[in-house]
C-alpha positions in Angstrom: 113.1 124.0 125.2 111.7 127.0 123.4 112.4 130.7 125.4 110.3 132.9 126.3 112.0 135.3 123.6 111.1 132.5 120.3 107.1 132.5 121.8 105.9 134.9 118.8 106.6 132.3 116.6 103.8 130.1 118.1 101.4 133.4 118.7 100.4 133.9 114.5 99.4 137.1 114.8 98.2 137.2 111.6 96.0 134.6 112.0 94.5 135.6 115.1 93.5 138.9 113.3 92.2 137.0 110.6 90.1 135.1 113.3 88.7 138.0 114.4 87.8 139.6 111.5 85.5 136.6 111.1 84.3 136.8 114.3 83.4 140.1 114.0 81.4 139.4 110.6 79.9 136.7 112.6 78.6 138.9 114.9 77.2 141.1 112.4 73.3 141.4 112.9 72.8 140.3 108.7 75.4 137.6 108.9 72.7 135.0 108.4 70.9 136.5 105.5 73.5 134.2 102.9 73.4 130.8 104.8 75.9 129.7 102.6 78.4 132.3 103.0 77.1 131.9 107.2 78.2 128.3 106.9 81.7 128.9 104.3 82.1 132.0 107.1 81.7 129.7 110.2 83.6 126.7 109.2 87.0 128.7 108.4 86.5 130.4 111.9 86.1 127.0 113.8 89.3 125.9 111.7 91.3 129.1 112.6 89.7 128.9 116.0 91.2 125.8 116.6 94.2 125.8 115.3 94.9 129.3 117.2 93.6 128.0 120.3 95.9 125.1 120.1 98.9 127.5 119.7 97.8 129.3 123.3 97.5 126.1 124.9 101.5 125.3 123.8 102.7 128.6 124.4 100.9 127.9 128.4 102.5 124.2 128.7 105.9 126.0 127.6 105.3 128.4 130.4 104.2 126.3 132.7 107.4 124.1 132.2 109.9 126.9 132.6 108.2 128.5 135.4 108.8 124.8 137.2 112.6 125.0 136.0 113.0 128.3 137.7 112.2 126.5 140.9 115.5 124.3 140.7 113.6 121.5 142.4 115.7 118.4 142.2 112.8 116.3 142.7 110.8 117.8 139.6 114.4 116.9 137.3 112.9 113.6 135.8 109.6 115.4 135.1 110.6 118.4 133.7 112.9 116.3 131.3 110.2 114.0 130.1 108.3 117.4 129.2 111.0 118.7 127.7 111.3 115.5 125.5 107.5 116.4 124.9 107.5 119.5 124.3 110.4 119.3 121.8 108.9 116.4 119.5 105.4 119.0 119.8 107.5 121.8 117.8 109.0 119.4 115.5 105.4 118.4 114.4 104.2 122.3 114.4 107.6 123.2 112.1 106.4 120.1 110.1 102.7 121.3 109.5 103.7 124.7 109.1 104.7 123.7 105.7 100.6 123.5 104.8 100.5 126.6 103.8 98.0 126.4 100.9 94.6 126.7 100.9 93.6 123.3 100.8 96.5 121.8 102.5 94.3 120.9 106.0 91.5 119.4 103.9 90.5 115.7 103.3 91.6 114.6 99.9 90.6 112.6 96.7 93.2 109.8 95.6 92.7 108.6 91.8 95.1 105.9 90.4 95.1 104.8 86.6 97.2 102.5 85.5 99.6 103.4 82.4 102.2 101.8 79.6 102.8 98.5 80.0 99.7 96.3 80.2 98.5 93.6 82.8 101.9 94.5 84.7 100.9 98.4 84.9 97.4 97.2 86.1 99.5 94.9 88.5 101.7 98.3 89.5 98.5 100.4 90.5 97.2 97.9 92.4 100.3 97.8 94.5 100.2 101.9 94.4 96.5 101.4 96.0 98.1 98.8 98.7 100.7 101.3 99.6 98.8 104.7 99.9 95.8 102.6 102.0 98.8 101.4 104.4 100.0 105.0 104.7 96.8 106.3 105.6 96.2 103.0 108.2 99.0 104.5 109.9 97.8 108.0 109.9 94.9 107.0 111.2 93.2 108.8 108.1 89.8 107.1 107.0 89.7 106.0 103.0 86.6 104.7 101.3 86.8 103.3 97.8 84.5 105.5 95.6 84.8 103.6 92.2 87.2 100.7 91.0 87.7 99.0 87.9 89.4 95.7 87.7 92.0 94.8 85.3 91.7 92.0 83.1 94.2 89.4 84.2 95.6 91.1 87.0 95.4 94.5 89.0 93.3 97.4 88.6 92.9 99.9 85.6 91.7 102.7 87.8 90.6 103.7 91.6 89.3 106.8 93.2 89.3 106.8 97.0 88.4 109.4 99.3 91.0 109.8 102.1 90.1 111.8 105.0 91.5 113.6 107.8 93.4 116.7 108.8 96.2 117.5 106.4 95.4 114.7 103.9 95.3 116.7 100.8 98.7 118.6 102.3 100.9 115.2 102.6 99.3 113.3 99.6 99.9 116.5 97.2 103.6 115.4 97.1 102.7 112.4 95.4 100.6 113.4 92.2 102.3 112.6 89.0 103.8 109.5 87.2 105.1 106.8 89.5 107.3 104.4 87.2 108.5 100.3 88.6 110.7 98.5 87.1 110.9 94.7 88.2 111.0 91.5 86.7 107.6 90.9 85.7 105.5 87.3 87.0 103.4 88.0 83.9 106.1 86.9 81.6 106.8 83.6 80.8 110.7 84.7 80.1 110.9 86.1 83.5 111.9 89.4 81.9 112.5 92.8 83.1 109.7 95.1 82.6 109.1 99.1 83.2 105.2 99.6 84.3 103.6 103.6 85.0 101.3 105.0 86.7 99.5 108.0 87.2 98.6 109.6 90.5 96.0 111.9 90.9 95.5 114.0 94.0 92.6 116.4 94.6 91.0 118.7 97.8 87.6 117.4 98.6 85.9 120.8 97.6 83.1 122.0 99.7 80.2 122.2 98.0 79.9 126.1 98.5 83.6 126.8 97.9 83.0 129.9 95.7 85.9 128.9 93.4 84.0 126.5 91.5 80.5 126.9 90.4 78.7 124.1 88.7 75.1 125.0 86.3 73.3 121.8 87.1 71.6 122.6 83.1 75.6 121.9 82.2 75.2 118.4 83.5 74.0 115.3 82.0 73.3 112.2 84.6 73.3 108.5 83.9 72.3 106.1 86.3 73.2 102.7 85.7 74.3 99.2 87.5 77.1 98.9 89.7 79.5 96.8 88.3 82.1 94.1 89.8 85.1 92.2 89.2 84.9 91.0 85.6 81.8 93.2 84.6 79.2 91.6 86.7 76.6 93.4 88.3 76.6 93.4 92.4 73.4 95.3 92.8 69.8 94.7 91.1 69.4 98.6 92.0 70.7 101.0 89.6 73.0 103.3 92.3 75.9 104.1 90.4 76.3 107.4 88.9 78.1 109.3 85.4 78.4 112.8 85.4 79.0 114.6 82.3 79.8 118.1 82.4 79.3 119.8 79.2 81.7 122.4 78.8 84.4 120.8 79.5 83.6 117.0 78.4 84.8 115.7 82.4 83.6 112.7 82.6 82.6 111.4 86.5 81.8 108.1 87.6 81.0 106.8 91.0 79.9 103.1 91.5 79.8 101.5 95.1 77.6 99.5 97.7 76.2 102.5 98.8 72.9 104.4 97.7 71.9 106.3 93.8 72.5 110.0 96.3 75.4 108.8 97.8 76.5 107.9 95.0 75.5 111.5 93.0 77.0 113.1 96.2 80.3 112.0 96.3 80.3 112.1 92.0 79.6 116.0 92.6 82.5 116.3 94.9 84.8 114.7 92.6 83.7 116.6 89.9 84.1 119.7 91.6 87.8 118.9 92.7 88.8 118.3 89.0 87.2 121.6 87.7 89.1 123.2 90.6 92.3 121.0 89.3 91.8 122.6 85.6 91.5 125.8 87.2 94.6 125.8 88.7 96.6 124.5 86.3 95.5 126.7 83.5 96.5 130.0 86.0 99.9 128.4 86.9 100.0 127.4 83.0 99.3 131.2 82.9 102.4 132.2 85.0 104.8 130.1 84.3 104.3 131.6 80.4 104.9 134.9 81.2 107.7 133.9 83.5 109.7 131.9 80.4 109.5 128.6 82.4 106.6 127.0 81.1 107.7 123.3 80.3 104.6 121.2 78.8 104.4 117.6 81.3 105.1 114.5 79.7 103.4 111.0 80.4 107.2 109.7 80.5 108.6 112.8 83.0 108.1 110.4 86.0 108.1 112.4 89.5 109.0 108.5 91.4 111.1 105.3 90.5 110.7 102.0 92.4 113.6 99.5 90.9 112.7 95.7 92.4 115.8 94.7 90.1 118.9 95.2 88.9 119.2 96.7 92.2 116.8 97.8 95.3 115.9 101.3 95.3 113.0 103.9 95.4 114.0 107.4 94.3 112.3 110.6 93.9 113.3 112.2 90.8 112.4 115.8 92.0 113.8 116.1 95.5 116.4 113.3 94.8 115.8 111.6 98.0 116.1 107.6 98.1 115.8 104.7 99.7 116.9 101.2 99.5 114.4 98.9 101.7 111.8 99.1 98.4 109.6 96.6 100.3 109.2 99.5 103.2 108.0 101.8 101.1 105.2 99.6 99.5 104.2 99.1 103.0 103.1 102.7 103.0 106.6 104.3 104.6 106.1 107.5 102.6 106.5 110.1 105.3 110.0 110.3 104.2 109.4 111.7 100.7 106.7 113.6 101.5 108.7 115.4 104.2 111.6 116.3 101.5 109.1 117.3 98.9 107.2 119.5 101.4 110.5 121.2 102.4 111.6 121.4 99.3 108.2 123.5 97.6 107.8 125.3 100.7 105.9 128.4 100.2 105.9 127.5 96.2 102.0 126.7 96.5 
């Protein structure tokens, strides 16, 4: 059990000043006169509140529980070792999700898979990618909602965005952007032959809408509203909800297409739209850095992060951490933690 001596770890002094130096602008008699740097203002300080207020609440139980052990009570043994248990397995998950240290890491997320080289089986590939990251949230408990999907042709999917929400989506699901490569023997081919299918992950923050890093000139974007489209290209509304945003400068092209109203639809468009500005911005800063640190290295299509192999052999294998594993079918199931965990340790403090 933790000692009194290790409790400034769980105190974060730093962000309890930061807390109240947001409390204090709260306070201020003109903090309402920008409601939308009130309501940015007022949302981190519920987040830090809570997250600080959950630290005091451990650091008490912790007390609590050695004050009992002081007592020596023989009777209080099996207790105070079932807390103990508890308390223990509590600081593993705090170490854990002190690893979401960036900015976004505690936000809800945007998944985007689009199928790559290799044709109906690639299709096939990112449909199994969208099977395995909706198990992994099922067992999160995190919420997804499908915000546009196109079918493939014979098999699979071409591309899906989903929206996956819940605290620390974007943190865990940021280990999994990039290429994710299978190799299996394909049940398209008539041979029976072995095949190599990719596909590209994309994970994005769910920007707020008044996150001041990306600002959007509603004259820069162009809006089509059409009909929202099903398997095969039929239509599955007479209304005409689903949205494409354009935006101008940059030639980003947003579309958004479910059973769900022309504002929801506009709404959730804008998000993503905002998250992949915010993407572009990022990369051309680290682009930026890494030039004038001599390490820039331009990514390839074929510079796969992941390998699943279904044959020769069983194996999934992360090409950046090294970790592996060889129950394949596990992993499929959505039993990710295990990567995301090495990935996370291994980029700590890099983002």
């Amino acid at each position: 059990m933790p000692s009194p001596k290790s409790w400034s770890v769980f105190d974060f002094p730093a962000k309890e000043s930061q807390l109240a130096g947001l409390d204090n602008q709260i306070g201020a008699p003109d903090f309402w006169n920008d409601s939308t740097k009130a309501q940015r203002v007022s949302r981190e300080a519920a987040k830090l509140r809570d997250e600080v207020d959950g630290w005091r609440a451990f650091r008490a139980r912790i007390h609590d529980a050695l004050e009992l052990a002081r007592m020596d009570d023989k009777s209080l043994r099996a207790d105070l070792e079932s807390e103990a248990a508890t308390i223990e397995k509590e600081v593993d998950t705090r170490v854990f999700n002190a690893m979401f240290s960036g900015r976004y890491d505690d936000d809800d997320a945007i998944l985007a898979i689009h199928a790559g080289a290799g044709g109906t089986d690639s299709q096939d590939w990112a449909a199994m990618l969208e099977r395995m990251f909706l198990r992994w949230a099922e067992k999160h408990e995190f919420g997804t909602e499908v915000l546009d999907r196109t079918e493939g042709e014979e098999a699979g999917i071409k591309s899906v965005t989903i929206a996956v929400n819940g605290k620390y989506a974007f943190g865990y699901l940021r280990s999994e952007k990039g290429v994710h490569r299978l190799v299996r023997l394909s049940p398209f081919d008539a041979a029976h032959r072995r095949h190599t299918s990719f596909a590209l992950v994309e994970i994005l923050p769910q920007v707020a809408m008044d996150d001041p890093e990306v600002e959007i000139d509603p004259s820069e974007l162009k809006i089509d509203v059409f009909r929202s489209s099903g398997a095969g290209g039929q239509n599955v509304q007479k209304n005409s909800t689903a949205i494409r945003l354009t935006h101008l400068p940059t030639g980003l092209v947003v579309i958004c297409q479910n059973e769900r109203s022309q504002a929801q639809n506009r709404e959730f468009a804008l998000r993503i739209l905002r998250a992949r500005l915010l993407e572009i911005k990022k990369a051309e800063k680290d682009e930026e850095v890494a030039v004038l640190r001599g390490e820039y290295t331009k990514a390839e299509w074929g510079s796969q992060i992941r390998s699943y192999v279904l044959h020769p052999y069983q194996m999934v294998k992360d090409h950046r951490t090294d970790f592996e594993r060889g129950n394949t079918q596990a992993v499929l199931d959505g039993d990710l933690d295990a990567f995301m965990e090495a990935y996370l340790k291994a980029n700590s403090g890099k983002n």
